[in-house]
Backbone as JSON, one array per atom type, in Angstrom:
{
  "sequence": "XXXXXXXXXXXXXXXXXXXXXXXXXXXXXXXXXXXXXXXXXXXXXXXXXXXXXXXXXXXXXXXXXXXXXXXXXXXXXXXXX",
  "N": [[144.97, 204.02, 127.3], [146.6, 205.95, 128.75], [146.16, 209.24, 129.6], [143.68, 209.06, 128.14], [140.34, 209.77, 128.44], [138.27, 208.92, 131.04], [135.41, 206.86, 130.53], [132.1, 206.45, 131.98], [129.82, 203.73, 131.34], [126.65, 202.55, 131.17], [125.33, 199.34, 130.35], [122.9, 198.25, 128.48], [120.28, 195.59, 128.0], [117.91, 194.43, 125.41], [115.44, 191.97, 125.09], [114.2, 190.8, 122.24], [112.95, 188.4, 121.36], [111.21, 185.52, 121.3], [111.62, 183.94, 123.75], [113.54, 183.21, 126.66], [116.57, 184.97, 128.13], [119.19, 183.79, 129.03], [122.1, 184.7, 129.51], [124.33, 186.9, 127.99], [127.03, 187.53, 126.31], [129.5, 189.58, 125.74], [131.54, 192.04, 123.67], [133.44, 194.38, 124.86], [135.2, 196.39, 123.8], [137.05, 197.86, 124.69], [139.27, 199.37, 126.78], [139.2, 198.5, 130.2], [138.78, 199.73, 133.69], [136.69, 199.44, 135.76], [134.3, 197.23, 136.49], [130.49, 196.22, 136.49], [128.64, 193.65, 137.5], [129.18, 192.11, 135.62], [130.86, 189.22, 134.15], [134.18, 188.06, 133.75], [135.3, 186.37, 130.96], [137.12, 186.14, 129.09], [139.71, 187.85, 127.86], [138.58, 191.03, 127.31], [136.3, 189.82, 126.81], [132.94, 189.54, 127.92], [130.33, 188.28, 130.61], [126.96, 188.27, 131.02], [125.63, 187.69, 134.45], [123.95, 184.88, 135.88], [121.92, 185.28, 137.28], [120.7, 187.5, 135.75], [118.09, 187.26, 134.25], [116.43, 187.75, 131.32], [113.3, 188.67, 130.77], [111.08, 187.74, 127.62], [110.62, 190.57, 125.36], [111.77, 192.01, 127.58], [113.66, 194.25, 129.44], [117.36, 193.96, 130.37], [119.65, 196.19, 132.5], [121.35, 196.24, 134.55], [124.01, 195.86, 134.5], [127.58, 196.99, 133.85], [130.39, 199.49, 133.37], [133.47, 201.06, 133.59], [135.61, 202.64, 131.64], [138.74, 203.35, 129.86], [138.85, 205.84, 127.69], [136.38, 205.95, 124.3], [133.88, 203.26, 123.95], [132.74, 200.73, 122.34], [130.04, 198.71, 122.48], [129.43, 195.11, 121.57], [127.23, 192.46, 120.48], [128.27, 189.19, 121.35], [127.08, 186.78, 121.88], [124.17, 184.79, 122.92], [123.02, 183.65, 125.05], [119.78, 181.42, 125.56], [117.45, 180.27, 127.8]],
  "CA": [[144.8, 204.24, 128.71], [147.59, 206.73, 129.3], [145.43, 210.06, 128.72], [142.67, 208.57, 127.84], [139.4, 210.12, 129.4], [137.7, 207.67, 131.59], [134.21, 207.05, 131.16], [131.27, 205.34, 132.72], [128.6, 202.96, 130.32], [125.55, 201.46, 131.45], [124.65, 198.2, 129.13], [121.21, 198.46, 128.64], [120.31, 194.56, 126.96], [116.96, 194.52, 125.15], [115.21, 191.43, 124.46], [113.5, 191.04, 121.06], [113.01, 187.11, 121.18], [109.86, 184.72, 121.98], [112.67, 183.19, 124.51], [114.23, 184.02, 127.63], [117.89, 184.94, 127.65], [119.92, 183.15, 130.32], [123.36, 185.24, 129.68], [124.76, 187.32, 127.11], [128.0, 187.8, 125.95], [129.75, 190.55, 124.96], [132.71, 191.92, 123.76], [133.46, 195.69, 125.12], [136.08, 197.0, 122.93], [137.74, 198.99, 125.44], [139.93, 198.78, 128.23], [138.53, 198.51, 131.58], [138.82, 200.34, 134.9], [136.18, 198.56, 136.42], [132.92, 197.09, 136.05], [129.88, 195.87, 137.52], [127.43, 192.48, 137.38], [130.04, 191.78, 134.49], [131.74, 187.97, 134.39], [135.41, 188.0, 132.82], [135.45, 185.34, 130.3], [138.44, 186.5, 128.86], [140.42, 189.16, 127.13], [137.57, 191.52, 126.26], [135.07, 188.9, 126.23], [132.36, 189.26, 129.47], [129.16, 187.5, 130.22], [125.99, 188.79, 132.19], [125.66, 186.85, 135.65], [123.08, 183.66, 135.94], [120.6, 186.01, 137.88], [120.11, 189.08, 135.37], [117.43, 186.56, 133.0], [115.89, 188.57, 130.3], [112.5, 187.65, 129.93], [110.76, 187.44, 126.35], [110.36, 191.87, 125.07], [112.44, 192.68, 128.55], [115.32, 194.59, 129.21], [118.29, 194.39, 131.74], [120.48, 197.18, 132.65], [122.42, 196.11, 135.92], [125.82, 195.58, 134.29], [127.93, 198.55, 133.6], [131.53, 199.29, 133.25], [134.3, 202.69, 133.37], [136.15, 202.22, 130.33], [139.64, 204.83, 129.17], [138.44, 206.07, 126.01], [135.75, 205.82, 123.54], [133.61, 202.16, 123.94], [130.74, 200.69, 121.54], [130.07, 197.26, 122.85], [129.26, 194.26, 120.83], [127.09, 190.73, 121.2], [129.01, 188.18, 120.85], [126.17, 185.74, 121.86], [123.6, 185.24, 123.35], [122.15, 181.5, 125.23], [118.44, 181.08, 126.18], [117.4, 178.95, 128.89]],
  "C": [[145.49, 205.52, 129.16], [146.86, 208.18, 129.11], [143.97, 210.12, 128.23], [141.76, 209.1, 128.82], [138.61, 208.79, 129.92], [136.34, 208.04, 131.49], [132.88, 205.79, 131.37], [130.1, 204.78, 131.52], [127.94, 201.67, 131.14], [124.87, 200.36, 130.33], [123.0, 197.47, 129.36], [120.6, 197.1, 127.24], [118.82, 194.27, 126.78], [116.72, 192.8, 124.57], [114.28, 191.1, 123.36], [113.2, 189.54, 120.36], [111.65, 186.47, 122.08], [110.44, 183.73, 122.99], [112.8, 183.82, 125.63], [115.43, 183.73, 127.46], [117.99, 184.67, 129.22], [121.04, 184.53, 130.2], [123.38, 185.83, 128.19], [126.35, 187.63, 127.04], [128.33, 188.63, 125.07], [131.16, 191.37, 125.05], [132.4, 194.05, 123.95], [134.49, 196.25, 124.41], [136.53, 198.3, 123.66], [138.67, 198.62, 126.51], [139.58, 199.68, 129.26], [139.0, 199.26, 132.59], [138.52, 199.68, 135.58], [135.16, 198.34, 136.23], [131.83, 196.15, 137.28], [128.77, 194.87, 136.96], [127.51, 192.26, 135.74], [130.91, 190.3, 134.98], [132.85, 187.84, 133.3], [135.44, 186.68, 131.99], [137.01, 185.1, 129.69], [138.95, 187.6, 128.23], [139.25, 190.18, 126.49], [136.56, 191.12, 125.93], [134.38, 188.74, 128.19], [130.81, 188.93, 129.05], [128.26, 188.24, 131.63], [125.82, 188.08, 133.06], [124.33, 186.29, 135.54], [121.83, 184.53, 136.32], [120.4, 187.12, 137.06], [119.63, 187.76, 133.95], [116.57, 187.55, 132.64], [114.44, 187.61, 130.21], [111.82, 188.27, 128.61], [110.06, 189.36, 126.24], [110.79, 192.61, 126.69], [113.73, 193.32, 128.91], [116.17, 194.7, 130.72], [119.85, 195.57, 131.36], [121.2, 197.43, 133.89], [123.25, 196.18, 135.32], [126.26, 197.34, 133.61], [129.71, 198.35, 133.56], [132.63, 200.44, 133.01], [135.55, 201.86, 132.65], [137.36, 203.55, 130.06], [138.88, 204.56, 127.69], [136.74, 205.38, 125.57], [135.11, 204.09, 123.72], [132.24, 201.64, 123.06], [130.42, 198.84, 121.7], [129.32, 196.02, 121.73], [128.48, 192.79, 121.37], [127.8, 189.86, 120.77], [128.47, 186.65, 120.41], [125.45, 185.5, 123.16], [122.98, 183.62, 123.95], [120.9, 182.22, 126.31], [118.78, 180.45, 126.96], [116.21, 178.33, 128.34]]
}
């Protein structure tokens, strides 16, 4: 953080499933500033909000997040409805 350049990432979540995705989870490997149509789960671990449903070859890109330093985000998991 101390130094660290701050910068902004839009999470752009593709779906590639004959499903719809309720939520995703995912771990950001960074530390935060602030973020947006992001749910804290816990330490590093956030979940996409009830209303951004993925449907089946769709993609959402509301959530976002200003991060110090370098960030390459991760799924952690992923629940259908």
């Amino acid at each position: 953080e101390n130094g660290s350049p701050v910068k902004q990432y839009k999470l752009v979540i593709e779906n590639g499933s004959s499903s719809q995705v309720c939520s995703v989870n995912v771990k950001l490997n960074a530390a935060l500033k602030d973020k947006w149509n992001l749910d804290e789960l816990s330490s590093d671990l956030y979940r996409t909000p009830s209303w951004m449903t993925i449907p089946p070859g769709g993609t959402a890109d509301q959530a976002g997040y200003v991060a110090y330093g370098d960030s390459v985000p991760t799924v952690a998991a992923v629940q259908n409805c």
